[in-house]
C-alpha positions, 0 to 999 in steps of 0.5 A: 614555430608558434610563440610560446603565448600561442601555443598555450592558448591552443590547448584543447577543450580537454585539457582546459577542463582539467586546469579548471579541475585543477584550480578548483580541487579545493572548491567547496562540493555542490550540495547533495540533492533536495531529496536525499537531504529530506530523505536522511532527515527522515530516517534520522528522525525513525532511527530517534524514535526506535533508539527512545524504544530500545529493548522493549517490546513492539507490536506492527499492525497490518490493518484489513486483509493482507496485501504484497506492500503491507506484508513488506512493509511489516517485515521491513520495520520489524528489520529496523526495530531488531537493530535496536534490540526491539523484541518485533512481532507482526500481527494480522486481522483479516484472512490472507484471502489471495492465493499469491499472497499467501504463497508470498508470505509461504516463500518469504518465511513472514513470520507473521501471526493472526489475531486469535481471541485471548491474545495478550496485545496488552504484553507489548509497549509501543504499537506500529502502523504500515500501510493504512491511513489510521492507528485505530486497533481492529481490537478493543485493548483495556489500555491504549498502546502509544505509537511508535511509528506509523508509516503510510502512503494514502491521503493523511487523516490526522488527529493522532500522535506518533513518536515517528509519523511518515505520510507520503501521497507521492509514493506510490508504495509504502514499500518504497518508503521502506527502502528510503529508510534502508537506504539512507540508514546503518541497517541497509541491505547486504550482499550475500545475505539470505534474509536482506534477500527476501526482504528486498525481495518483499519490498520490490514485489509490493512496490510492483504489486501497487503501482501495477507494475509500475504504470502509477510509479512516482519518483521515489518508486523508481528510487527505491526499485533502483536501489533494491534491485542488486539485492533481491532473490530474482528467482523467488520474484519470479515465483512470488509475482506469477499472476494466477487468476483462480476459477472463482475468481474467473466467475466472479469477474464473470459476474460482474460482466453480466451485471454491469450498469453503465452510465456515462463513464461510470460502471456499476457492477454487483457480483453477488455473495462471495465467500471471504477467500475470494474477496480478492476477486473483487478488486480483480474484477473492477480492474479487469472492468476498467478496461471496458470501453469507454468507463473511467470508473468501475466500481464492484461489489458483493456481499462477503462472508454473508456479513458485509457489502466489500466493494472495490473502486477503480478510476482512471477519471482526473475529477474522481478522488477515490478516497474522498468519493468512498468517504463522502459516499458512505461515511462513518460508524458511530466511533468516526471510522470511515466505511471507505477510502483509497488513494490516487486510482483505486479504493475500497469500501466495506459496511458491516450488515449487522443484524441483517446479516442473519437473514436467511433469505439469501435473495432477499438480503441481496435485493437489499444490498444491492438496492441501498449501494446503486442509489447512494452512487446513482445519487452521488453521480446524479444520473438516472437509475433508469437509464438503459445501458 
């Protein structure tokens, strides 16, 4: 028979590693990861601003037309306000001008409200921001409304002040950094809960909606789906994320397949007049228009509602930042605000006609717009307007 000495150095792999468990039981735990410590410092820092403003009144902004992350991302904060007896309204500008996202704030039970002329925003005391890169109202208010929170994914602007300011490039949605909060927070989602249902539902949709399924996700996109899923209402996903393509849009995509101008890898593509419903179509079609071989930029536009040049822009080019190309392409008002920006691979532009917009020779004001929108990207590309395709 083996001595004793020997026969307690054969122990196996296994039972040496639970000695070790065993002498180590007291040891001090590791530190949790880098991003959950940042991530709970955040969220106390929105539960500090939302319990200075308890019991008021607080109005959450959707700047421009409606999209999946910006309606999430609304009915989100408006859930993390209720915890404080923070009386929430969303408000909205622009016309919900997609089918799916109407049929997403139909299915969600939003809750949302369009601005009309004669709404009293002065009622309110603190205003939130979601999804857009400056606190600026679309309304003139008689009295300045200081911000509250302001939450949002594009490249930061700066020059302005909030209670509770979150800017994050590597989010790839702002719904993401919603479900960060809700995560890390008191007021998380719960299970067998209608309305956590539907919200999960939203945040997961926008999230999906705005990485494109993913395919231009970071880390903490991945998180927050990971962290959603057990919640959400799969059914009513299915039904909100039915990707339907309307016969308008069908034609305006065909639009700019006829008129498309290619240079190098960039194409340019006007569309026309397009009623203010399918402005959508727009953006559908430079993404469908990326895809044409040999093009890392598309970019796409039209005169909508016969008062304005909206156009969208889509890259998968490692040297075109679309929120500084739009910007230094078609820069300011007189008040300072941008006609453009965007964030990493996509962006968007609109410049009000102003008194050209009553013209009534609709070819004539087309001519014009089209004209003054091809030189400023020709010039800013520095290629040949002539050039064949």
């Amino acid at each position: 028979m083996a001595p004793v000495a020997q026969r307690r150095s054969a122990l196996t792999g296994e039972h040496v590693a639970l000695s070790a468990v065993d002498r180590n039981a007291d040891a001090t735990p590791p530190p949790p990861p880098l991003q959950a410590t940042e991530a709970s410092t955040r969220v106390e820092r929105m539960m500090e601003a939302l319990e200075g403003a308890r019991g008021s009144r607080l109005l959450i902004v959707i700047k421009g037309h409606p999209d999946p992350d910006s309606i999430a991302s609304a009915i989100a904060q408006r859930h993390l306000a209720r915890a404080f007896d923070i009386e929430a309204s969303i408000i909205f500008f622009d016309e919900i001008s997609h089918p799916e996202n109407r049929a997403l704030v139909k299915s969600l039970d939003a809750g949302l409200a369009q601005y009309r002329e004669g709404m009293d925003l002065g009622a309110f005391d603190f205003v939130s921001f979601v999804d857009t890169q400056t606190p600026h109202m679309p309304v003139r208010l008689p009295t300045p409304l200081p911000v509250l929170t302001f939450v949002d994914h594009h490249k930061t602007v700066g020059g302005f002040d909030a209670r509770f300011m979150d800017i994050r490039e590597e989010a790839g949605a702002t719904s993401s950094m919603y479900a960060e909060y809700l995560e890390n927070s008191p007021f998380g989602l719960r299970h067998n809960n209608p309305e956590d249902a539907r919200l999960a539902t939203a945040l997961m949709h926008g999230i999906r909606s705005d990485t494109d399924n993913f395919l231009l996700a970071w880390a903490i996109d991945f998180r927050a789906a990971a962290y959603l899923r057990p919640f959400l209402d799969a059914d009513l996903l299915r039904i909100i994320s039915k990707q339907s393509v309307t016969a308008r849009t069908m034609e305006i995509i065909q639009r700019g397949l006829n008129n498309k101008q290619i240079r190098g890898t960039f194409l340019l593509a006007g569309v026309g007049f397009v009623r203010d419903e399918d402005r959508d179509g727009i953006g559908q079609a430079a993404d469908f228009l990326l895809r044409h071989e040999g093009v890392e930029t598309a970019v796409v536009f039209g005169i909508v509602n016969g008062d304005a040049v909206d156009g969208s822009l889509r890259t998968v080019s490692h040297t075109v930042d679309p929120d500084t190309w739009l910007k230094q392409l078609f820069g300011t008002d007189a008040s300072g605000r941008h006609f453009g920006g965007g964030r990493r691979n996509k962006g968007g532009f609109r410049i009000p006609l102003g008194l050209f917009g009553r013209c009534r020779d609709r070819d004539a004001l087309w001519a014009i717009g089209k004209k003054t929108i091809e030189d400023l990207v020709y010039e800013k590309i520095g290629v040949d307007q002539e050039a064949e395709d």
